[in-house]
VODO-388414 format. One record per residue (C-alpha): residue in one letter; x, y, z; residue number from 0. Coordinates in Angstrom, 3 decimals. Last residue first. Layout:
VODO-388414
a;X;Y;Z;NUM;
...
This chain:
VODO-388414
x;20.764;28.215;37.400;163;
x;20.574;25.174;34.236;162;
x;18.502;22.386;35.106;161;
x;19.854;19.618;35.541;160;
x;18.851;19.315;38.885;159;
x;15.368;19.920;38.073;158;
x;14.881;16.575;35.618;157;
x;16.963;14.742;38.486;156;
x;14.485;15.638;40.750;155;
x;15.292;17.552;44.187;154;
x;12.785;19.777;43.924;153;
x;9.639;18.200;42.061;152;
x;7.352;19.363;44.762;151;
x;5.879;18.191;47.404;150;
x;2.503;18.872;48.950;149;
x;0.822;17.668;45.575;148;
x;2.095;17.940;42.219;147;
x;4.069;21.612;42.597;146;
x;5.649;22.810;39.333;145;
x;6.042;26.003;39.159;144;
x;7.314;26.364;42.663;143;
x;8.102;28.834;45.670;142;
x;10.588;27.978;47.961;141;
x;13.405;29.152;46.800;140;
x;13.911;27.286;43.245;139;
x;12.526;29.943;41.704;138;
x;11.226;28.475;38.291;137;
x;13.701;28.955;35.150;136;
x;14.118;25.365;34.404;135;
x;10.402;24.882;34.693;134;
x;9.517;27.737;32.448;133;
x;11.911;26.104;29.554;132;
x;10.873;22.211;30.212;131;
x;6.723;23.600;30.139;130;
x;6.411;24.820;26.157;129;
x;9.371;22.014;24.693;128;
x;6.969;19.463;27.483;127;
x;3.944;20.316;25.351;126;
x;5.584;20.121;21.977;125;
x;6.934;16.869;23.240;124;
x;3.529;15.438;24.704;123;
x;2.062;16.568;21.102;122;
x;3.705;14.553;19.172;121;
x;3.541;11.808;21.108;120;
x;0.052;11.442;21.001;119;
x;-0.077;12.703;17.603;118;
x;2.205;9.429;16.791;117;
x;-0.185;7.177;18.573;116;
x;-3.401;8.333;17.316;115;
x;-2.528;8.993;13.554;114;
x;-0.447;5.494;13.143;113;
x;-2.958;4.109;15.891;112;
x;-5.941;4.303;13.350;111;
x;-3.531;1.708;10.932;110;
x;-2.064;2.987;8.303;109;
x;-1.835;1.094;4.632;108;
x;-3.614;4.308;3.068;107;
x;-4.355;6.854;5.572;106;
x;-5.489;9.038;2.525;105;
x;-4.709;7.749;-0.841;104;
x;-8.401;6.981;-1.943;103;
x;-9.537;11.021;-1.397;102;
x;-6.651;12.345;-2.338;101;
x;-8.307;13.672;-5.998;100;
x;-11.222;14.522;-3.377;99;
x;-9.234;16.353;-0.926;98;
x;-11.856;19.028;0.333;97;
x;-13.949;16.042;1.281;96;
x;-11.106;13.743;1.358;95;
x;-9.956;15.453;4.890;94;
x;-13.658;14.817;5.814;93;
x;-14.029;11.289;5.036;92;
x;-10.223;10.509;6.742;91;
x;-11.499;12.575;10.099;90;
x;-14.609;10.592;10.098;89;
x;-12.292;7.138;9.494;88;
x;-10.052;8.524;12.752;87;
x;-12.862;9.247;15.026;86;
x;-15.136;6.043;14.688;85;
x;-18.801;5.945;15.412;84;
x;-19.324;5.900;11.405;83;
x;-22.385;8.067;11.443;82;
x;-21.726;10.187;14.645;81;
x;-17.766;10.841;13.346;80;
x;-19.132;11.721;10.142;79;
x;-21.339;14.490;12.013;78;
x;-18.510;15.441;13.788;77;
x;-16.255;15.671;11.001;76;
x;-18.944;17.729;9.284;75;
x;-19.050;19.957;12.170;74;
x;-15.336;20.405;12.281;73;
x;-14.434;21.055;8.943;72;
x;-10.795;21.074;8.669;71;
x;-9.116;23.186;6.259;70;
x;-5.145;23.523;8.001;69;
x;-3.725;20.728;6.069;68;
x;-5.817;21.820;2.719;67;
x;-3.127;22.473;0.326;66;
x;-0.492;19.926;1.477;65;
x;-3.051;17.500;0.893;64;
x;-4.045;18.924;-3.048;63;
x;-0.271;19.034;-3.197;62;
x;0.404;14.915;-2.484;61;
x;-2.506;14.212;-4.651;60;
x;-0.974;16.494;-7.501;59;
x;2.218;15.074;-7.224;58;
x;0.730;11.572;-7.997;57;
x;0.670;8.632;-5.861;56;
x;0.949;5.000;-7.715;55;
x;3.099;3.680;-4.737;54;
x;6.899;3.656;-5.993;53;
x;8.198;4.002;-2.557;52;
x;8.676;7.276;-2.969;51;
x;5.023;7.574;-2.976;50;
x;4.210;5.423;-0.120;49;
x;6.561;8.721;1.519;48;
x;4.881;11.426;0.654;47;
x;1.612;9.538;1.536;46;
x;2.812;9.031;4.780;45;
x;3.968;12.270;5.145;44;
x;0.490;13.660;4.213;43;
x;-1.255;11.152;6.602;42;
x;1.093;12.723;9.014;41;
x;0.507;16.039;8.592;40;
x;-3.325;15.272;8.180;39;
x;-3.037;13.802;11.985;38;
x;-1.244;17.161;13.009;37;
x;-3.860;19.583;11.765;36;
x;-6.367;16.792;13.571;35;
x;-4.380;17.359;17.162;34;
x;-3.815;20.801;16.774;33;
x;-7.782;21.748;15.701;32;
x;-8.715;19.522;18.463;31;
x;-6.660;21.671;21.190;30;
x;-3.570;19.962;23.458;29;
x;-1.220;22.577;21.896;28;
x;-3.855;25.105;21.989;27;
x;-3.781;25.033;25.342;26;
x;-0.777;24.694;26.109;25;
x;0.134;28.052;23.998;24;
x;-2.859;29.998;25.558;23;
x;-0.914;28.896;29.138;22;
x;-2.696;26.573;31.012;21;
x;-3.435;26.923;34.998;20;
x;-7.427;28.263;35.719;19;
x;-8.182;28.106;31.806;18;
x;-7.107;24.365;31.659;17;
x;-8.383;23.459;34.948;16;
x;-12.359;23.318;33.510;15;
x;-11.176;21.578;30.784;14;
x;-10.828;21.782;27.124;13;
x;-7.908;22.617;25.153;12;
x;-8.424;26.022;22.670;11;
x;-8.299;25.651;19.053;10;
x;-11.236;23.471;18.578;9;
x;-13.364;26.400;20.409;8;
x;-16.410;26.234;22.834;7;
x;-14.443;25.646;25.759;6;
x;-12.525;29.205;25.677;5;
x;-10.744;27.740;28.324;4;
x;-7.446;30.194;27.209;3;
x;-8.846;32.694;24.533;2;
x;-8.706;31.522;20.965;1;
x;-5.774;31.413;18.724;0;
C-alpha cells in the first residue's frame, strides 16, 4: 500500500486533505486501484452468475477473470480511456487485454452504472466499517473525531448508540 497522499499512486486516494486527515486504510479504500479491483469483481460475479443462468460462459472464462482481478494496467487504461472518452468501456478493453478468452463476456448485459453504482456503494460501506469503529471509541469529553464544523456530531443518534 502506498504512503498516505502519495498522489502519484492508484493505490493511495487523492487529495490534498487526504494525507493531512486519512488513514493509509481510507485512503486506499477510496484509491483507483480499489475502485477498478472492485469493478472486475463485479464484472466477474456477473459473469458467474449469466453463467448459471445458462449463458454460453465457460469455466475457463470465468478463471481467466478470477486470474487477473488484481492485473490492471493503468497507463493503458488511461490511454483507452483518452481514445474512447469513456471510463468504464477503457476499463472493459483493458481487463480483456490480459482476459482475451473473456474478452466478449466482460460487462456483458451491464449497464456503466452496474460497475459505477455498486462500487460506489461498495466502497462507502468499507469506508464507514474503517470510520464507525474509531468513531464509537472517540472521547466523548470534549474532544472529537468527528467534528464537521463548530459542532460536532455529539448528541446524534449514530453516537448515542454507540457503545461506552
Amino acid at each position: 500500500m502506498a504512503a498516505v497522499g502519495d498522489h502519484g499512486s492508484p493505490d493511495s486516494y487523492r487529495s490534498p486533505l487526504a494525507s493531512r486527515y486519512a488513514s493509509p486504510e481510507m485512503c486506499f479504500v477510496f484509491s483507483d486501484r480499489y475502485k477498478f479491483r472492485t469493478w472486475r469483481q463485479l464484472w466477474l460475479w456477473l459473469a458467474e452468475a449469466e453463467q448459471t443462468l445458462g449463458l454460453p460462459i465457460t469455466d475457463e472464462q470465468i478463471q481467466e477473470m478470477k486470474s487477473n482481478l488484481d492485473n490492471i494496467d493503468f497507463k493503458m487504461a488511461a490511454e483507452e480511456e483518452k481514445r474512447l472518452r469513456h471510463d468504464v468501456m477503457a476499463h472493459v478493453h483493458t481487463f480483456g487485454h490480459c482476459c482475451p478468452k473473456a474478452a466478449g463476456i466482460i460487462h456483458l448485459g451491464a449497464t456503466s452504472c452496474y460497475v459505477g453504482d455498486n462500487t460506489d456503494l461498495i466502497i462507502l460501506r468499507n469506508a464507514l466499517d474503517l470510520l464507525l469503529p474509531k468513531a464509537c471509541t472517540a472521547d466523548h469529553s470534549g474532544e472529537t473525531l468527528l467534528s464537521l464544523d463548530s459542532g460536532s456530531l455529539h448528541g446524534s443518534p449514530e453516537l448515542e448508540a454507540c457503545p461506552g
